[in-house]
N, C-alpha and C positions, 0 to 999 in steps of 0.2 A: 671065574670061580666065585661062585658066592663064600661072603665073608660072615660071620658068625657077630652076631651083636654082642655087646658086654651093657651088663646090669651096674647099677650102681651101686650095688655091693662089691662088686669086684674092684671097684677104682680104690677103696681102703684096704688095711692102711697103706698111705703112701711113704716111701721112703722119706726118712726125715732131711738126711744131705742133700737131699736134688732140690729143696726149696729155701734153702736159709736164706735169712733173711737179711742179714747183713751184704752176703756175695752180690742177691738181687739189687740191693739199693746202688752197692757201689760200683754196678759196674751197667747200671742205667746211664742210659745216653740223655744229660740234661740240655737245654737251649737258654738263649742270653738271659728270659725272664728269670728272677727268685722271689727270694719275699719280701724285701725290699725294694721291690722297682711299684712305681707305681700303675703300670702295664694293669687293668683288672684282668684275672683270668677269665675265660670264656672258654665256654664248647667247641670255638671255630678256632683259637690259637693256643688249646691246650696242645702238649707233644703228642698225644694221640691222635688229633684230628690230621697232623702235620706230620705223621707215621715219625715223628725223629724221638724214637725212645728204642730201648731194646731189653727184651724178657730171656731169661732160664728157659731152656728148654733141656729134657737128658742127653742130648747128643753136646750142646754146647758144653756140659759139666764134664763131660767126658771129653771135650776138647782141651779145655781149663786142666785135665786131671794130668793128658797129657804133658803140656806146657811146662806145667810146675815140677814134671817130674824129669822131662830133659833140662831144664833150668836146674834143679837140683841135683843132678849127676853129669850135668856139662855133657852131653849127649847133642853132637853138632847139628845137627838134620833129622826132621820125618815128615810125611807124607802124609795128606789128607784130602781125601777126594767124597765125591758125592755127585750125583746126578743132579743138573742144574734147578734152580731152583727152591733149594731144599735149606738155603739159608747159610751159605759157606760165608759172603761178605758180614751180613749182620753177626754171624760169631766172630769174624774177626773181629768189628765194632765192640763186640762184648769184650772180648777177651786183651784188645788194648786198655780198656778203662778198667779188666780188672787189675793189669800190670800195673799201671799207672796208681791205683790205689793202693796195691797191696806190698808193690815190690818198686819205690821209685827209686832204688840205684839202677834198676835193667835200662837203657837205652833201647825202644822200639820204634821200629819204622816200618812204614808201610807200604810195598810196593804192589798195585795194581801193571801187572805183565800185558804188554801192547804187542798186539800181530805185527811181526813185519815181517815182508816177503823176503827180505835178507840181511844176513846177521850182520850189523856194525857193532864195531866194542866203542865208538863213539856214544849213539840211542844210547847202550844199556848203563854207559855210568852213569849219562846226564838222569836216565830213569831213577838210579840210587842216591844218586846229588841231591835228587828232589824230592824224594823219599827221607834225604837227612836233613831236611829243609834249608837248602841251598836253593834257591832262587834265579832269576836273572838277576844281571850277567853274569852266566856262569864261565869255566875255562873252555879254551877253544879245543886243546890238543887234547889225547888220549892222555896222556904223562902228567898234564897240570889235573884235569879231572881225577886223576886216581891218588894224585900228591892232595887235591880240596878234597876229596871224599874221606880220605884218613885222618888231615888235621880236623875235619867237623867232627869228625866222630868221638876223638880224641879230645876236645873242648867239650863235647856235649856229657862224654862218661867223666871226667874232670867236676863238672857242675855237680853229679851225683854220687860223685864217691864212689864209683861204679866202675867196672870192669865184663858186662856182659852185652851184647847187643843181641836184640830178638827179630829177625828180619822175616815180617808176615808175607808172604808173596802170593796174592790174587790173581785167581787164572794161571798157574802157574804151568799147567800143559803147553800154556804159548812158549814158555823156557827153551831153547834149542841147545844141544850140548855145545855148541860154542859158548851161549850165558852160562852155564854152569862150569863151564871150565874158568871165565872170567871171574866170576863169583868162587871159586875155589880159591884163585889166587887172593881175593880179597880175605877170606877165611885165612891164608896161611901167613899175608901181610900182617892183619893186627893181633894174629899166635906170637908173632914176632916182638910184639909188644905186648905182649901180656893181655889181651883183649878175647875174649870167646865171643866166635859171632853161633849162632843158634838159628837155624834156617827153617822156617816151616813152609815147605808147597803144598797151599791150600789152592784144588782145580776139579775139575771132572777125573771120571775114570779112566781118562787119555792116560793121566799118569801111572797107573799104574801097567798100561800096556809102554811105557817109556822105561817103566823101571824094570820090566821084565826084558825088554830089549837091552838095554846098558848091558846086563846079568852075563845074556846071549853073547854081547861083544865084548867081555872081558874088561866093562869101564868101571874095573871098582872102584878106581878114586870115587866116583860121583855118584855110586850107590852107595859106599860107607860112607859118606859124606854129610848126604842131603836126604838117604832112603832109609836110613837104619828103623824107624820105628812108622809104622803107619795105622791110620785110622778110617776107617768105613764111616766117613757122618751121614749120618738117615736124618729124614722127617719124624713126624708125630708117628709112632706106628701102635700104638695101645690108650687104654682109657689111664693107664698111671700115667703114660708122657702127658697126655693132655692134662692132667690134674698139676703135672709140676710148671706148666707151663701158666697154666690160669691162675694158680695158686700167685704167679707174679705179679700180675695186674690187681691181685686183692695186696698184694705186701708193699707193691712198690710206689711211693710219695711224691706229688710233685706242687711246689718246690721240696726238692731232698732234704726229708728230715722235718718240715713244721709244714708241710702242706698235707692235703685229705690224700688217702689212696686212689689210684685210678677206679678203683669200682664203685668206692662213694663219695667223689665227684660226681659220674655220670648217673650214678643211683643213691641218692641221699639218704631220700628217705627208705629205700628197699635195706639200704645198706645200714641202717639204724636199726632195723627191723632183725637183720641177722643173715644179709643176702651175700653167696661169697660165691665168686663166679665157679671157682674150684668143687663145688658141688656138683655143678654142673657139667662136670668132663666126661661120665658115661651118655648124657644126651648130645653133646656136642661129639663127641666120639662115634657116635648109634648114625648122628645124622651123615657123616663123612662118608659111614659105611655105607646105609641106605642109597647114599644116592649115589656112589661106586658100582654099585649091585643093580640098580636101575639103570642104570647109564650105561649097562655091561664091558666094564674096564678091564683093561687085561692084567692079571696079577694081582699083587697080596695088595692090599689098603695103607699107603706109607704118605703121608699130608706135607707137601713142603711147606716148608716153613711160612712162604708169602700167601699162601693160602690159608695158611689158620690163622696167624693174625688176622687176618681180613674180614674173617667171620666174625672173629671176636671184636674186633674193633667195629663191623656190624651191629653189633649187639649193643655194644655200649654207647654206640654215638645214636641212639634210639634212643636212652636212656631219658632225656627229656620229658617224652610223651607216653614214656610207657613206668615213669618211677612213680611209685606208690608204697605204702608201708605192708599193704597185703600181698604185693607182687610175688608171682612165681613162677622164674622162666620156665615153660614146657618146653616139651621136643620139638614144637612149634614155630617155639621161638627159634630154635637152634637150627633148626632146618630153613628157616628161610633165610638167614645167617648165612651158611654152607651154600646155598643159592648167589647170596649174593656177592660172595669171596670169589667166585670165577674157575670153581676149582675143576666143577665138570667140561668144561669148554676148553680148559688147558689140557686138563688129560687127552681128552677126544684131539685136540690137536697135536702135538705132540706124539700122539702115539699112533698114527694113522698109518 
C-alpha cells in the first residue's frame, strides 16, 4: 500500500511535552569520559559513534507517562509489548536513568528473562539476585536465595529512604506461569513488610496472547497482578515522531551540561549557522517512506527504533566532510542515510 508523503509543514508545531529538555538530558545514557578527564573528545569515541547514548522518542514518553503513573497510584503490574526491534531495551535504558534522576528513593532493577526449556525456581531467583546486584557466591538452596533476595532489597530501599521497587523485565514472553507464580510470592513477601514491588513486562506480542490465555484459565492472580494496565510501544510512525526524536540529538550535551550538543559537535559550523536536525524530520520521514514504497513493504510505514537512529547517526558521523556554515541537508542527504541504516533489508527479511 503506498504511503502518503508529509511536507514540512506538517511536522509544526510540535507538541512541546514530547521534547523537554530537561527529561532528554537526564535520562541520556552518559560514558566514563566528562569534562574533566583529559581523554580529548573525538568523532571515533564520542557516545554517538559508540551508539551508548539514548534519545526521546513518543512511544518512550508514553512509556515514562505510564511508569510514573502506576508508581504514583501503587498500581502492581503492566504490560508492554512491541514487535521486535522497535526499541523495547533502549527505553528500558531511558527510563532507568530517568528513575534514577528524578525519583531516587524507588529501588529499580533490571531483569533480562533467559529461555529455558524448563522451569527451576533455583535459575529464576539467582536471575533476580542478580538483577539486585548480588554477585558470586551467591546462596545454594531455593530458601537461602529467597531469604538474600529480601534482605538486598531491604538494605538497598533503607539506603534511599524508600519503600518502592520497580522490577523492569526484558523479554518478558520467555516468563512461564511458574515465574510468575514465583514472582507473585515475592510481591506478597515484601507487602508483608511494607515494600511495593511494581512489575513491568516489557516483550513481544507473545504477551499479550499469554495474558489473554491466563484470562481463559481463570489465573487472575497473575493478571491482576502483573496485566492490569498495558501499552502498544511502536516505532517512529509520523513526521511529528521523528521531529521529537531529532529534536534530542539538537538538545542533548555531551559531557552533560558544559559540553556542545550532539548536532554541533558533528556540524559546528552548520550548527552556528542555525542547522537543527529537527528540521529535518519531514525529509527524513519522506525518505523511510520512499523507500517502504519502493521496496513494496507490506503494511503501514512504522521505523524501529534501531533503524532511525542509524540513519541519523548516518548523518551525523558525515558531519566532518560535509560541515559547512552554508550547509543544507536535502532529501538527498536523508535518503542515502535511510539506505544506510539497513532498514529495507530488515524489513524484506523478516517479513518474507
Amino acid at each position: 500500500m503506498n504511503q502518503k508523503t508529509i511536507t514540512a509543514a506538517k511536522v509544526a508545531p510540535r507538541p512541546q511535552p514530547r521534547t523537554n529538555a530537561t527529561r532528554i538530558r537526564a535520562a541520556r545514557r552518559t560514558s566514563p569520559t566528562s569534562a574533566a578527564s583529559p581523554i580529548q573528545l573525538t568523532v571515533h569515541n564520542h557516545p554517538l559513534a559508540r551508539r551508548h547514548y539514548r534519545v526521546a522518542t513518543a512511544a518512550i514518553e508514553a512509556f515514562v507517562d505510564l511508569v510514573e503513573h502506576c508508581v504514583r497510584v501503587l498500581i502492581p503490574g503492566a504490560l508492554i509489548y512491541a514487535r521486535p526491534r522497535m526499541g523495547k531495551t533502549h527505553a528500558i535504558d531511558y527510563l532507568a536513568l530517568h528513575l534514577a534522576r528524578h525519583r531516587g528513593d524507588i529501588l529499580v532493577l533490571r531483569m533480562s528473562c533467559e529461555h529455558h526449556r524448563s522451569d527451576y525456581e533455583g535459575p529464576f531467583f539467582s536471575a533476580l539476585l542478580g538483577a539486585a546486584g548480588v554477585r558470586d557466591p551467591q546462596p545454594r538452596t531455593i530458601a537461602e536465595k529467597r531469604f538474600a533476595l529480601m534482605r538486598r532489597l531491604s538494605e538497598q530501599l533503607q539506603m534511599r529512604s524508600g519503600h518502592i521497587v520497580v522490577l523492569l523485565c526484558d523479554e518478558a514472553q520467555r516468563l512461564s506461569k511458574h515465574a510468575l507464580e514465583w514472582l507473585r510470592d515475592v510481591h506478597d513477601q515484601l507487602a508483608c513488610h511494607g515494600v511495593r514491588l511494581i512489575t513491568f513486562l516489557v516483550g513481544q506480542p507473545q504477551l499479550m496472547e499469554h495474558k489473554a490465555q491466563y484470562q481463559l484459565a481463570g489465573d487472575e492472580q497473575i493478571v491482576a497482578r502483573f496485566m492490569i494496565e498495558q501499552l502498544h510501544f511502536r516505532g517512529i510512525t509520523d513526521a511529528v515522531e521523528a521531529a521529537t526524536c531529532l529534536a534530542s540529538y539538537d538538545l542533548s550535551r555531551y559531557p552533560e551540561d558544559t559540553g556542545g550538543t550532539f548536532t554541533a559537535f558533528f556540524y559546528p559550523d552548520a550548527y552556528t549557522a542555525g542547522l537543527r536536525l529537527e528540521q529535518s524530520a519531514a525529509a527524513l520521514w519522506n525518505g523511510f517512506v520512499n523507500a517502504h514504497t519502493v521496496a513494496q513493504l507490506a503494511g503501514p510505514v512504522e521505523i524501529p527504533m534501531d533503524y532511525f537512529t542509524r540513519a541519523v547517526e548516518s548523518m551525523l558521523l558525515n558531519g566532518p566532510q560535509w560541515d559547512s556554515s552554508g550547509l543544507v541537508l536535502e532529501p538527498a542527504h536523508w535518503e542515502r542515510a535511510v539506505r544506510e541504516s539497513g532498514y529495507v533489508a530488515a524489513q524484506q527479511t523478516v517479513r518474507l
